[in-house]
N, C-alpha and C positions, 0 to 999 in steps of 0.2 A: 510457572514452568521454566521462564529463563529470568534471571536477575545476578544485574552487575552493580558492583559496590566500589565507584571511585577508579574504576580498572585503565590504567594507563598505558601508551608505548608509546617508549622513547628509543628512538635505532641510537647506533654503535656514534653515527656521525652527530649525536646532541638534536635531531632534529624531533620534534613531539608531535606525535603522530593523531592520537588519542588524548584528550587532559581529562580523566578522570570522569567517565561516563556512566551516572547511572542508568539502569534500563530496569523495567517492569513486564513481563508479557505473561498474559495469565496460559494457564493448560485451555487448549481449544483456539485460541483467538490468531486472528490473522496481522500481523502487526507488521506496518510499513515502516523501513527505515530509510530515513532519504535526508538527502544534503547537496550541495555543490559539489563537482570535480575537486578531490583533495580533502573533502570533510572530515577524512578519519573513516567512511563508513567499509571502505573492503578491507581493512585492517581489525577494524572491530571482530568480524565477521570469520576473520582468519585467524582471530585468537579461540572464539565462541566455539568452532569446530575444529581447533586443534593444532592448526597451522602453524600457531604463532604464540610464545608463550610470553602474560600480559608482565610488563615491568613494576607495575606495584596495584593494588587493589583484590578483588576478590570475583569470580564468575558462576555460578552454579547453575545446572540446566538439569529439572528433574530430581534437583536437591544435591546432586553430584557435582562436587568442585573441579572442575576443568581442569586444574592442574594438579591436584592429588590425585585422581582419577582417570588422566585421560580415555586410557581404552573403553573405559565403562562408556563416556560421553557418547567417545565415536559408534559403539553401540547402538545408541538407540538415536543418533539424530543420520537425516539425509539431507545431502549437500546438491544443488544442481546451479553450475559455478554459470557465468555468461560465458566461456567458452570450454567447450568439452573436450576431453580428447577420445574421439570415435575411432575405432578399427573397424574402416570403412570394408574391409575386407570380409566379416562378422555378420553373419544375419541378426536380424533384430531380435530372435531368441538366443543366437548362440551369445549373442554381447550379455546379455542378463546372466544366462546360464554361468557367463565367464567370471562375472561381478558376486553371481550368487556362490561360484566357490570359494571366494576369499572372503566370506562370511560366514557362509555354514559348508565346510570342507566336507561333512559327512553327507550333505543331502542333495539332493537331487533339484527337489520343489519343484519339478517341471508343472503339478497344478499348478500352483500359485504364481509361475511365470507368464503361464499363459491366462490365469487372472490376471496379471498386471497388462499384459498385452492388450487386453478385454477393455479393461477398466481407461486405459489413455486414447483407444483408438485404433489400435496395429493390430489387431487380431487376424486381420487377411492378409498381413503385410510380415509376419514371426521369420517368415524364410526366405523374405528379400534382403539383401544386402543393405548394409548401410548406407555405403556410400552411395544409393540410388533414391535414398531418403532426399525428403524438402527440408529446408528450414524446421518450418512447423513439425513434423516428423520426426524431427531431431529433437525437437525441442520435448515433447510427447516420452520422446524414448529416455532422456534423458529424465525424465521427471518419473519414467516407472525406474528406472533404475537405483530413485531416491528411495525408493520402496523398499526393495530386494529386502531386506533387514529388519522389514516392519518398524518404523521409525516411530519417535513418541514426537520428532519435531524434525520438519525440514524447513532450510535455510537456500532461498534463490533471490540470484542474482540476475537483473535486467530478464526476467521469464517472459517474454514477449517483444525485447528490441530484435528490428527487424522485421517483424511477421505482418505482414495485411490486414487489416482489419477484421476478416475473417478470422482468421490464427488467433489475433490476437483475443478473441470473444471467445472462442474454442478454449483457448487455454485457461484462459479468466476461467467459465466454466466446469472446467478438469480440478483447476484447484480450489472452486470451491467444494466442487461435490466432494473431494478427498476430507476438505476438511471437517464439512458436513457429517456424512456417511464414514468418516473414520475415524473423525475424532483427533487430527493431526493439529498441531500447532504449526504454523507457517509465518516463517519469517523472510519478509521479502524486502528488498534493497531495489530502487527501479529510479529512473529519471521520466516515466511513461506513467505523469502523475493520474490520467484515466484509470490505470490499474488501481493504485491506492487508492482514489473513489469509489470503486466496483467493489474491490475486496476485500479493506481493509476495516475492522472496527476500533484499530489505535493505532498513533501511529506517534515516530519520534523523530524530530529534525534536529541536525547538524548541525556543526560551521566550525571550522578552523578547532578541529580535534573536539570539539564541547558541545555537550547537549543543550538547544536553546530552547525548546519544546518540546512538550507529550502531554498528548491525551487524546480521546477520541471525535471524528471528525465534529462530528455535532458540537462539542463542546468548545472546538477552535473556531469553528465561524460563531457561535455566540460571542464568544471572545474576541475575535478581531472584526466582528460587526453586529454590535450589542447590540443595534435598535435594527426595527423590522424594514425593511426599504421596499417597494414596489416603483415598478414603471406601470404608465399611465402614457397613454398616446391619444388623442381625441383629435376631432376637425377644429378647434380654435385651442392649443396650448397657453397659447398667452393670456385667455380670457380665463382658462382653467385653472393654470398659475394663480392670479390674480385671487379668485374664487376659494380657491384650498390655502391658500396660504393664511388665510383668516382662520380656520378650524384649529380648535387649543391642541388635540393630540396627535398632530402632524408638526414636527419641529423644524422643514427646512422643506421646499419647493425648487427642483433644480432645474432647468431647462438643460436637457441631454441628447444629441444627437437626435431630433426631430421627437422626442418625448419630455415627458415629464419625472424626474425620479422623487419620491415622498419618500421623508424618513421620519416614520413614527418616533413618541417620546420612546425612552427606554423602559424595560419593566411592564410592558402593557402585556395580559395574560393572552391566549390564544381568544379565547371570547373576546377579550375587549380589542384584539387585533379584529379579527371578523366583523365586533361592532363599525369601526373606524369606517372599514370598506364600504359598508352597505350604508355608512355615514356621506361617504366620497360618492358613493355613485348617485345618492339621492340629491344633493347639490347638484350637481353638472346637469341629469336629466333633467331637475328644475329650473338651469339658466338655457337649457334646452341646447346641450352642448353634447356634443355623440360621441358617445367610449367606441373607439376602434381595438384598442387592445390592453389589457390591465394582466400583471405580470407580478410575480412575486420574484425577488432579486436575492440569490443566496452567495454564500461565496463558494467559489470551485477549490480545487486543494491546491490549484495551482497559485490561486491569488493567497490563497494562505501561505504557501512557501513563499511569495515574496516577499507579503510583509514580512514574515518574523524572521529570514534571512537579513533582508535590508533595514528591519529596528535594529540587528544585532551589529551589523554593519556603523551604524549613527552612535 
């Protein structure tokens, strides 16, 4: 659905904003783009939608080259930027109604308005005023507005900073069902690495304009923690240490903040993971040592961002 080839920017002042980023995001998929403050990624993002036209490489979205093309592009994708510009004045249908004539000048769609009203949550709320809108509210409205056009891909920025924790599951929610039940591609850009765990099934990191990673989440915690690790907390750690560190398919026994963490050989299949365990708990009950708490250790997408931020750093 979206693929860049090498696509660059470099502003007036020599500074390189972008160095030649390729990207892959299939039709359907929800794909996270994330990086440090400066990475390149809202420039990317303002070429991909129109914004900004790329200084050398190639962009296509839907098979349509961004820059031969643009009006087509802007057709069929929606944009919901981190900050919006609301006419608070506006009830929450008349602002659609507003958005829907400079797309379809001949129609009306007041159905389809008040589906999109339905569909994010404001259906009781179509003829309050904007500016009497929440955050979250705004945020809802803004996302049905990414609609209006019937998009084949929408592109958001930070969709949830700010919101409550409430908000923020509501909206995670909203957009998955969108993508779900409609089949949209979603491209999202966030520092709110929860969201990327929640919604994302690929995702691609930055740094200093360049791509240092992509692929999907499962495949980077393989990747930046090949072997299988668990915690293990018992009434005697040290005797249990002791004990497991002897067994051939645990390669390293750590003493961790009042537990134990074990890190399997590499390459052991899910069975022979499973054997290990039931390996582990048959020693200990037989030194007659008591499992308080046994834990499987994955990595979060946060620890993933740092290693391959700070590998690319070194």
């Amino acid at each position: 659905m979206i693929e860049t080839q090498s696509i660059t920017k470099t502003y007036r002042n020599g500074f390189e904003a972008v160095k030649g980023i390729d990207l892959q995001v299939g039709t359907g998929d929800i794909f996270g783009f994330l990086g440090p403050n400066g990475a390149g990624k809202t420039t990317t993002i303002r070429m991909l939608d129109g914004l900004l036209a790329p200084s050398s490489g190639k962009a296509l979205i839907d098979g349509i080259d961004i820059q031969k093309d643009p009006l087509k592009v802007k057709s069929i994708i929606g944009v919901v930027p981190e900050s919006h510009g609301y006419y608070y004045w506006m009830t929450a249908k008349e602002y659609l109604q507003y958005f829907n004539s400079l797309f379809n000048k001949r129609e009306k769609n007041d159905v389809y308005i008040d589906e999109l009203l339905k569909k994010v949550g404001l259906a009781d709320k179509k003829d309050v005023p904007v500016g009497q809108f929440s955050r979250g509210m705004k945020q809802r409205l803004g996302i049905a507005k990414s609609l209006i056009n019937r998009p084949k891909v929408i592109f958001l920025d930070e969709p949830t900073l700010g919101l409550d924790p409430r908000g923020q599951r509501e909206i995670q929610q909203l957009l998955l069902d969108i993508n779900q039940n409609d089949g949209i591609t979603i491209f999202i850009t966030s520092h709110m690495l929860k969201d990327i765990e929640v919604l994302c099934n690929t995702v691609s990191i930055v740094k200093d304009g360049q791509m240092v990673e992509q692929g999907s989440i499962k495949e980077l915690q393989r990747k930046y923690m090949p072997s299988y690790v668990m915690q293990l907390h018992t009434g005697d750690d040290a005797a249990a240490k002791a004990l497991l560190s002897k067994l051939q398919p645990i390669q390293s026994v750590t003493e961790i903040e009042n537990s134990l963490e074990l890190k399997f050989a590499e390459g052991l299949t899910g069975a022979e993971i499973n054997e290990v365990k039931h390996q582990i708990l048959r020693e200990v009950f037989t030194a007659d040592i008591d499992v308080k708490e046994m834990t499987s250790k994955t990595l979060s997408m946060e620890d993933i961002f740092f290693k391959v931020t700070e590998a690319k750093q070194q």
